[in-house]
Biopython code that builds the backbone (N, CA, C, O; Angstrom):
import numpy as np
from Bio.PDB.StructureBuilder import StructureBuilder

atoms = [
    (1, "UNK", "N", (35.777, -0.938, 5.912)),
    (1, "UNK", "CA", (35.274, 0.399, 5.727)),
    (1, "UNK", "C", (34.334, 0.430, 4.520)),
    (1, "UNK", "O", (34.862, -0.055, 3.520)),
    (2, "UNK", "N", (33.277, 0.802, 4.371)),
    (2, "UNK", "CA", (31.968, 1.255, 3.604)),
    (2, "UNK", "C", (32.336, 2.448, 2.334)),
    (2, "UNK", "O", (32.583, 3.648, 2.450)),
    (3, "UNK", "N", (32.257, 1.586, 1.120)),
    (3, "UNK", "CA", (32.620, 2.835, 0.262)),
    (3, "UNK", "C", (31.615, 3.861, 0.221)),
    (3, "UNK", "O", (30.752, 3.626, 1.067)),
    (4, "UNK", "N", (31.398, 4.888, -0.423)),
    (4, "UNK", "CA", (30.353, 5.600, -0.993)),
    (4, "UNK", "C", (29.623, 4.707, -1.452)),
    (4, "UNK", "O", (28.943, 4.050, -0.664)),
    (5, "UNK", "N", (29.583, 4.511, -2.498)),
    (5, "UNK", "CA", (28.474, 3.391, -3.170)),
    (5, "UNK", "C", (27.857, 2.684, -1.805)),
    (5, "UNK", "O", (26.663, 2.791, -1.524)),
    (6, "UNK", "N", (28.599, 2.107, -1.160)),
    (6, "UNK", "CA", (27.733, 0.928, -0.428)),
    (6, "UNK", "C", (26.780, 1.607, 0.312)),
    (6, "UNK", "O", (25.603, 1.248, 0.294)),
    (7, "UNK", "N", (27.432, 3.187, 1.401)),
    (7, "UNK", "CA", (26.329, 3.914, 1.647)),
    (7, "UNK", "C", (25.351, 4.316, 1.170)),
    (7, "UNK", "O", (24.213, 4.193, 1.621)),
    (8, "UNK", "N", (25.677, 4.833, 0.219)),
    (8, "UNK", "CA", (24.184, 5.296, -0.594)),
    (8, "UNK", "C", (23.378, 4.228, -1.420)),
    (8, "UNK", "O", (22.235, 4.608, -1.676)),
    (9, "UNK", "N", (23.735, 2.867, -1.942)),
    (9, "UNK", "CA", (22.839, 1.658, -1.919)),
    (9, "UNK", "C", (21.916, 1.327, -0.443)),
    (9, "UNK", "O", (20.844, 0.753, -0.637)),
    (10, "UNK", "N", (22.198, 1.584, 0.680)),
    (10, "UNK", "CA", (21.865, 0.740, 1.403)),
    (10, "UNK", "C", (20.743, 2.059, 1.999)),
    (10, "UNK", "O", (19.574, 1.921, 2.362)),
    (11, "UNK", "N", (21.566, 3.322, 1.940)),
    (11, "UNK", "CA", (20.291, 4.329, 2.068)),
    (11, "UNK", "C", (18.951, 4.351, 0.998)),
    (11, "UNK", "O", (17.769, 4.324, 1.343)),
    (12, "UNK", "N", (19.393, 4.398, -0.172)),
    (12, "UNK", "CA", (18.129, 4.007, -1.290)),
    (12, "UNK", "C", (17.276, 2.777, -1.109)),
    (12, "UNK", "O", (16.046, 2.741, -1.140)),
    (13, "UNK", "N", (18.141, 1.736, -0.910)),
    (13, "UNK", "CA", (17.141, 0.503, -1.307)),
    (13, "UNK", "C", (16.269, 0.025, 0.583)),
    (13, "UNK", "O", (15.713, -0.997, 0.986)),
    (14, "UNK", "N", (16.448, 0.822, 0.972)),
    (14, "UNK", "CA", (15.651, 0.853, 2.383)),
    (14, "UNK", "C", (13.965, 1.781, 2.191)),
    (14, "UNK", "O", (12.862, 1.612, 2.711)),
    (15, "UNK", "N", (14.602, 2.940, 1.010)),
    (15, "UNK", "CA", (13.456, 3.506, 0.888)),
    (15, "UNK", "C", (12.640, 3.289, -0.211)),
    (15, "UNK", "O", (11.591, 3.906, -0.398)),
    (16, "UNK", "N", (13.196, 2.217, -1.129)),
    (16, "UNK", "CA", (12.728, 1.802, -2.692)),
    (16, "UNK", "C", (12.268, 0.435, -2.746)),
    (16, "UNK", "O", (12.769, -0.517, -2.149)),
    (17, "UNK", "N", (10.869, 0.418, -3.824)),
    (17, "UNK", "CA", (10.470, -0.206, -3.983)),
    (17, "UNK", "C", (11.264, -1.770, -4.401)),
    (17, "UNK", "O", (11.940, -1.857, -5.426)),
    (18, "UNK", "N", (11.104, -2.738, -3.625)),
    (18, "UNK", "CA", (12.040, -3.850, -4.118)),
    (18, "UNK", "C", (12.156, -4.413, -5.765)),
    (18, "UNK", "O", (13.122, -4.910, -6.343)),
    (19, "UNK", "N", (10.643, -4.095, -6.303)),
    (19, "UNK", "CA", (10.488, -4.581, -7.308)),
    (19, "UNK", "C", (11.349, -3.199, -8.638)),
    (19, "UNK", "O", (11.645, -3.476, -9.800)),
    (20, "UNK", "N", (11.514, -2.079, -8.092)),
    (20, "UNK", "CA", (11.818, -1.038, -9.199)),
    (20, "UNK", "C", (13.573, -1.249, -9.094)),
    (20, "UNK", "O", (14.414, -1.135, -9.986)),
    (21, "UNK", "N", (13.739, -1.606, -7.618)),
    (21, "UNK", "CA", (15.495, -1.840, -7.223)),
    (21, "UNK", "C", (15.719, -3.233, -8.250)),
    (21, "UNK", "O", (16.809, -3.111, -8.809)),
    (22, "UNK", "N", (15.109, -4.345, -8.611)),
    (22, "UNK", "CA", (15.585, -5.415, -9.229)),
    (22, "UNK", "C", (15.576, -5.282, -10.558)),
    (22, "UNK", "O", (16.417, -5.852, -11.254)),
    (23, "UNK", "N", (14.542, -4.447, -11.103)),
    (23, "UNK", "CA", (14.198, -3.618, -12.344)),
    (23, "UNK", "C", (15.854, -3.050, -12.634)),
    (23, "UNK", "O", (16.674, -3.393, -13.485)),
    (24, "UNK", "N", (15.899, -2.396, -11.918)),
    (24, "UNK", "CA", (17.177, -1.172, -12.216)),
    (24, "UNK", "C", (18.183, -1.522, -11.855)),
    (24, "UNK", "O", (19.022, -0.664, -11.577)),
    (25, "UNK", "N", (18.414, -2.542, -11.753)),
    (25, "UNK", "CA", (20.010, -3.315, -11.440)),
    (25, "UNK", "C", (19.960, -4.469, -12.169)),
    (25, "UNK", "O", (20.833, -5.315, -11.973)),
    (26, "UNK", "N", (18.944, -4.693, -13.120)),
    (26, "UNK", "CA", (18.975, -5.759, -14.215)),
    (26, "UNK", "C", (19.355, -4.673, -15.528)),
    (26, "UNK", "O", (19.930, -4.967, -16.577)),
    (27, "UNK", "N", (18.996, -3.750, -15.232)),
    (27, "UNK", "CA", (19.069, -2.800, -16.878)),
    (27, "UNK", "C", (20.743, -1.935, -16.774)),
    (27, "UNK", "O", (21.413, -1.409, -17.662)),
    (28, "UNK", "N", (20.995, -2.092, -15.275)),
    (28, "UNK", "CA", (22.012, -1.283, -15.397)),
    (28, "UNK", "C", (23.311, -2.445, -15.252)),
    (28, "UNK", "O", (24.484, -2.095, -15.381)),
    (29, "UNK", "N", (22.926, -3.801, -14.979)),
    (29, "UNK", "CA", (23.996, -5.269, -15.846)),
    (29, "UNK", "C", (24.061, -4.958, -17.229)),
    (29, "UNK", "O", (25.069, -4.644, -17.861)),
    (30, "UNK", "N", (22.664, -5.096, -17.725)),
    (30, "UNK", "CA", (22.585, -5.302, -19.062)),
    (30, "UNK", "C", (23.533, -4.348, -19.807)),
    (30, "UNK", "O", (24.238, -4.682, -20.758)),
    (31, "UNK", "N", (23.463, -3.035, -19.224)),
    (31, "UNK", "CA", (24.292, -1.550, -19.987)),
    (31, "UNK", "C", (25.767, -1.685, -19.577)),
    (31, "UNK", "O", (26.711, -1.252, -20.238)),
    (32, "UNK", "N", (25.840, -2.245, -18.568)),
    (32, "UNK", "CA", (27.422, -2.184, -18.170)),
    (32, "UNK", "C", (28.513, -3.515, -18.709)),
    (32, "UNK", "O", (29.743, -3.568, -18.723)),
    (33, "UNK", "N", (27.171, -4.796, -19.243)),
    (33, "UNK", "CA", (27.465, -5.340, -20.051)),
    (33, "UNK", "C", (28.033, -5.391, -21.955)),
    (33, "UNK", "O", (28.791, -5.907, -22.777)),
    (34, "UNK", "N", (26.833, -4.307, -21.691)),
    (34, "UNK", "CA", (27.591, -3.508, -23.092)),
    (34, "UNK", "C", (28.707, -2.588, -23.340)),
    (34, "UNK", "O", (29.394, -2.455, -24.353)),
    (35, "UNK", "N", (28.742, -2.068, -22.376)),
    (35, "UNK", "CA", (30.370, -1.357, -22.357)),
    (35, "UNK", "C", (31.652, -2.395, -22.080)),
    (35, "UNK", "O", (32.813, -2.155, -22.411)),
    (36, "UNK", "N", (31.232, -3.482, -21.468)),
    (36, "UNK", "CA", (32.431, -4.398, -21.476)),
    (36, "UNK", "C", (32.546, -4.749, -22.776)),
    (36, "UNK", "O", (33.665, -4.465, -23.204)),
    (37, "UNK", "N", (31.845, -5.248, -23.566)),
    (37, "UNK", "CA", (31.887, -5.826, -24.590)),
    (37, "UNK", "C", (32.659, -5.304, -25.514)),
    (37, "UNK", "O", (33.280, -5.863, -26.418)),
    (38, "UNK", "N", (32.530, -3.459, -25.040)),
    (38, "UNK", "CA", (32.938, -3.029, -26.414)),
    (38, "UNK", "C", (34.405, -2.181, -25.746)),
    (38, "UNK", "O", (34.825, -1.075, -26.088)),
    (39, "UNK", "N", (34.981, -3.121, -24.699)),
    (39, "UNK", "CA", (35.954, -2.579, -24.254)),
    (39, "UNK", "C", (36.420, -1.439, -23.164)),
    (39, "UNK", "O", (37.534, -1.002, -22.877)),
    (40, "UNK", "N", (35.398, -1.209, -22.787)),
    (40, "UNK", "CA", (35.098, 0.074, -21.868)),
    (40, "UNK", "C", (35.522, -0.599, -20.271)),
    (40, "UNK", "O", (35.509, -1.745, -19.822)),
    (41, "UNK", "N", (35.900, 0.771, -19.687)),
    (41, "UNK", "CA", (36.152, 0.807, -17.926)),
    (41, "UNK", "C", (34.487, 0.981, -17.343)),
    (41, "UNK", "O", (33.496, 1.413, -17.931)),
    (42, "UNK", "N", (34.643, 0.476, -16.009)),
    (42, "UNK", "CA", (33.433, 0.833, -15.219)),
    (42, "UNK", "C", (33.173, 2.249, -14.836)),
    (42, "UNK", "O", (32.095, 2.422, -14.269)),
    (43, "UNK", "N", (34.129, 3.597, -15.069)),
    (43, "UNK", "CA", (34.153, 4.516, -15.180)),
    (43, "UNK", "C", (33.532, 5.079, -16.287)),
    (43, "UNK", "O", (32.914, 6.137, -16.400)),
    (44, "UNK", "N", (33.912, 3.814, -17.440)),
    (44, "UNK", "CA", (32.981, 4.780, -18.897)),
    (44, "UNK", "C", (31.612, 4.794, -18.698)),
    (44, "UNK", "O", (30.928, 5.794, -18.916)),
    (45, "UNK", "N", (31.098, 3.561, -18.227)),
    (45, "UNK", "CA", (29.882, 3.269, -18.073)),
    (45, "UNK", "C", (29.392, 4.028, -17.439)),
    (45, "UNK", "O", (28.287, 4.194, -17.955)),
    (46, "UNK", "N", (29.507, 4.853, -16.323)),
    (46, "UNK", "CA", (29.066, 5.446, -15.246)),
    (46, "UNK", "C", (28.786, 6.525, -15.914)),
    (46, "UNK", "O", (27.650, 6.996, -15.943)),
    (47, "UNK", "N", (30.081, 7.180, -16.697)),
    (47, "UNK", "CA", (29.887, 8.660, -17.136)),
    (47, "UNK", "C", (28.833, 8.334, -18.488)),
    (47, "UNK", "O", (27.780, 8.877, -18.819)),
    (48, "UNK", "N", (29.314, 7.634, -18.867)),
    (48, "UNK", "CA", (28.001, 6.937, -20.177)),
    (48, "UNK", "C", (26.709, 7.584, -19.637)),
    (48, "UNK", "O", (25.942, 8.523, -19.850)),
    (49, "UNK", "N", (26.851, 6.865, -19.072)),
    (49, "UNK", "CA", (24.696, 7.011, -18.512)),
    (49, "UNK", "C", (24.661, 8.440, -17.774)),
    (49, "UNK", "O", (23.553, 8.719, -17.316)),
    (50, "UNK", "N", (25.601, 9.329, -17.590)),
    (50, "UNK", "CA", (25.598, 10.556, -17.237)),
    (50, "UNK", "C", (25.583, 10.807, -15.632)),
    (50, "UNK", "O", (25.009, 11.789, -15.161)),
    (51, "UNK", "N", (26.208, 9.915, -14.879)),
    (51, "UNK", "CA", (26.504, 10.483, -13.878)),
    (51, "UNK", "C", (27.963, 11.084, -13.795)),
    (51, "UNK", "O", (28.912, 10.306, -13.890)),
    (52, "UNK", "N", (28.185, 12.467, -13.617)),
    (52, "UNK", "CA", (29.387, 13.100, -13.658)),
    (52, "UNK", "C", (29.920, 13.826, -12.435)),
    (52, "UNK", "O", (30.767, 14.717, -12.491)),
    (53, "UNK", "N", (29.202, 13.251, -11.030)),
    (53, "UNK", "CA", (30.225, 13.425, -9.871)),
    (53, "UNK", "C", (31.647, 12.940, -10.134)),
    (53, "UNK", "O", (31.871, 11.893, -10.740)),
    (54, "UNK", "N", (32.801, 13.910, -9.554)),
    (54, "UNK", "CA", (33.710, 12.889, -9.851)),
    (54, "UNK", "C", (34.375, 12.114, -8.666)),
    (54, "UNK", "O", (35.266, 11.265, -8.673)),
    (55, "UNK", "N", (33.559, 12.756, -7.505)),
    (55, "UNK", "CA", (34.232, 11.602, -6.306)),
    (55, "UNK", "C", (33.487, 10.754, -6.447)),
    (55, "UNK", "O", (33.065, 10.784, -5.291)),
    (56, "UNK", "N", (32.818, 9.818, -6.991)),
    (56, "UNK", "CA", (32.186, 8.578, -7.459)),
    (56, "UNK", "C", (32.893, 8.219, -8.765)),
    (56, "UNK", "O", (32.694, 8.809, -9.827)),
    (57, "UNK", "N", (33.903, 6.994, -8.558)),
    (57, "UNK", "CA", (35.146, 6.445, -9.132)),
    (57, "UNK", "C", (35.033, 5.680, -8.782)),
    (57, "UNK", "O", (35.578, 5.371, -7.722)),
    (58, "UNK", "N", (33.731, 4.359, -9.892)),
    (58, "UNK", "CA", (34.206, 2.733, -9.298)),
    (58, "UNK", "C", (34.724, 2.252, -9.843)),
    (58, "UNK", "O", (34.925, 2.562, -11.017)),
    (59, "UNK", "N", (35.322, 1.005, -9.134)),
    (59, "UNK", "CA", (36.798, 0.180, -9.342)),
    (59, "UNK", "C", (36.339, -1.017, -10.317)),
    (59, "UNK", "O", (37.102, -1.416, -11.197)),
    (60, "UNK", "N", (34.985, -1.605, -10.111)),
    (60, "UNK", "CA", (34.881, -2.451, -10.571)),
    (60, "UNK", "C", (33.461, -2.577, -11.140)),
    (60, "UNK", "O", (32.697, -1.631, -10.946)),
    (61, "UNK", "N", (33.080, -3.523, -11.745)),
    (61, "UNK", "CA", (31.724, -3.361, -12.583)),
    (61, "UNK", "C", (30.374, -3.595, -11.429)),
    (61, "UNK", "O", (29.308, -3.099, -11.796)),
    (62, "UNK", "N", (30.379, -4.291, -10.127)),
    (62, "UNK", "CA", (29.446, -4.387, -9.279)),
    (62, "UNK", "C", (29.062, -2.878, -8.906)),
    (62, "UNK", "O", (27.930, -2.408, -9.018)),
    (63, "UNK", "N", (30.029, -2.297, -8.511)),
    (63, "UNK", "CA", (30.053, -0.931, -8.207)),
    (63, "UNK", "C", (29.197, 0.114, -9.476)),
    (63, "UNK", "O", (28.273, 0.914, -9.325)),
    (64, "UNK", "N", (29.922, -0.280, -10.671)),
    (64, "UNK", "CA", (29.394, 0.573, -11.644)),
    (64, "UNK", "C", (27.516, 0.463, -11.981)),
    (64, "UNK", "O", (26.730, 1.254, -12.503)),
    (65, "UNK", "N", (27.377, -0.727, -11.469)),
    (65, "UNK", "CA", (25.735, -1.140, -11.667)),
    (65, "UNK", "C", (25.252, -0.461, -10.653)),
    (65, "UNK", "O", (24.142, 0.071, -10.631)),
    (66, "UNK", "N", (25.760, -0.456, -10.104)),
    (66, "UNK", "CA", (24.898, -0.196, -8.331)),
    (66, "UNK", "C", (24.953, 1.438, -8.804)),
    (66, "UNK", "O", (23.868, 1.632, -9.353)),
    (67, "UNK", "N", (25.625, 2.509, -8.827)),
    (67, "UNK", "CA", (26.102, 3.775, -9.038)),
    (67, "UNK", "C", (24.666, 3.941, -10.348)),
    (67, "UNK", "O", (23.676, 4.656, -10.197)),
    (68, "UNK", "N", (24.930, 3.164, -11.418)),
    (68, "UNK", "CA", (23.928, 3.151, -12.735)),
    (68, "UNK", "C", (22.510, 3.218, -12.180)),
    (68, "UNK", "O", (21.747, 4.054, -12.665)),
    (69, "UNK", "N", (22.109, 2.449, -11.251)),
    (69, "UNK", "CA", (20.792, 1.671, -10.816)),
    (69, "UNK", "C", (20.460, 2.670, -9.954)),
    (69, "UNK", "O", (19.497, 3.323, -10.357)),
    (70, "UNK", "N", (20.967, 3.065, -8.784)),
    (70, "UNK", "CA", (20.776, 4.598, -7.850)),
    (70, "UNK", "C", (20.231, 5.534, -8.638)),
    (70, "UNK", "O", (19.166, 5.978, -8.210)),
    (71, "UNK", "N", (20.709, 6.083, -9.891)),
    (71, "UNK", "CA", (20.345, 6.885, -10.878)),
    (71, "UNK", "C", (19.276, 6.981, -11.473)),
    (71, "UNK", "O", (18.642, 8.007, -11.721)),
    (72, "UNK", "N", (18.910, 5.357, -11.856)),
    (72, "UNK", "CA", (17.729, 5.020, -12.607)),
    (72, "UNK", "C", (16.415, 4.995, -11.245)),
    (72, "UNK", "O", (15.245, 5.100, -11.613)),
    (73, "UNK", "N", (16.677, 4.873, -9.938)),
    (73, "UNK", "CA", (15.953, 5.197, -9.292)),
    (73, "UNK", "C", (15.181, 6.633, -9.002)),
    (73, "UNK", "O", (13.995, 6.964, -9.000)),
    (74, "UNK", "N", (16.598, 7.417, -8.727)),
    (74, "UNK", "CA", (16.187, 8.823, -8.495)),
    (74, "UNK", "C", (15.137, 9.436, -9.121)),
    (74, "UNK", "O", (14.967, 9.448, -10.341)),
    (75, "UNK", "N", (14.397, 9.968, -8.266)),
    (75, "UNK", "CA", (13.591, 10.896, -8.681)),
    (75, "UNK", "C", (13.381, 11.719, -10.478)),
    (75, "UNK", "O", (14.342, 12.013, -11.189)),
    (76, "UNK", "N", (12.528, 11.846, -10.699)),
    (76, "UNK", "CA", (13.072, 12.594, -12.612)),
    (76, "UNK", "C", (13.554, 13.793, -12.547)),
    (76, "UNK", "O", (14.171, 14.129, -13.557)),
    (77, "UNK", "N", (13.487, 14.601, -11.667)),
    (77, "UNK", "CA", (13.977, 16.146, -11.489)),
    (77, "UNK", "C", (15.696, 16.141, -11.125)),
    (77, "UNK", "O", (16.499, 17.068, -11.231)),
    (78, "UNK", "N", (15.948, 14.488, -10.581)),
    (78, "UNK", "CA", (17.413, 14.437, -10.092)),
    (78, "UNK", "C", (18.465, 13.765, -10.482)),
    (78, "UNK", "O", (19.626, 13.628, -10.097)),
    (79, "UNK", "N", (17.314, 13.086, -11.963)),
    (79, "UNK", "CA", (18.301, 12.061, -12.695)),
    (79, "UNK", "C", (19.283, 12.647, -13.339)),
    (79, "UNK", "O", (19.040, 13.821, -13.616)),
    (80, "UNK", "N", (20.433, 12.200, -13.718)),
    (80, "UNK", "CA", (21.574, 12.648, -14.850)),
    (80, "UNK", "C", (21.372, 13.045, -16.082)),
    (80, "UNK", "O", (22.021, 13.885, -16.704)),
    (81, "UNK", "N", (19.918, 12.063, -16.641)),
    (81, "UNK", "CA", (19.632, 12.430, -17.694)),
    (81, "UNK", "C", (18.374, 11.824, -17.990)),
    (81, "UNK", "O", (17.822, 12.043, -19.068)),
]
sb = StructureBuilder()
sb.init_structure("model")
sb.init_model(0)
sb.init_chain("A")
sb.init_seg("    ")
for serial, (resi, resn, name, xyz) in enumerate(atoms, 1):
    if name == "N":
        sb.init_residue(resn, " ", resi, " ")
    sb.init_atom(name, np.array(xyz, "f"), 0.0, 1.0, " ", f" {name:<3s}", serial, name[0])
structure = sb.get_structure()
């Protein structure tokens, strides 16, 4: 079964530029790398960067990039922040 995340990755990166999708899933390692470091859940990270749906609850850090990177795609009128 297909989480959220996986749906809405696979809806975005069908309509996104390949080169802005590799962009934004290198910056959103790099950030979710820094919250490990400093002890943080893949939940902090998420709400970190200001996404505050709360039925979007990932389990693990692949998830939390992908959720980060969707964001950094969106449109500027629809970003979190």
């Amino acid at each position: 079964m297909q989480t959220q995340v996986q749906t809405q990755t696979e809806t975005y990166t069908h309509v996104l530029n390949p080169v802005k999708w590799d962009d934004a899933i290198g910056l959103a390692n790099r950030y979710c790398k820094t919250i490990v470091n400093k002890g943080g859940a893949p939940i902090e990270a998420v709400r970190g960067y200001g996404v505050t749906d709360e039925s979007i609850a990932p389990t693990d850090w692949d998830n939390a990039a992908q959720i980060i990177a969707l964001a950094m795609c969106k449109p500027a009128h629809q970003r979190p922040c």
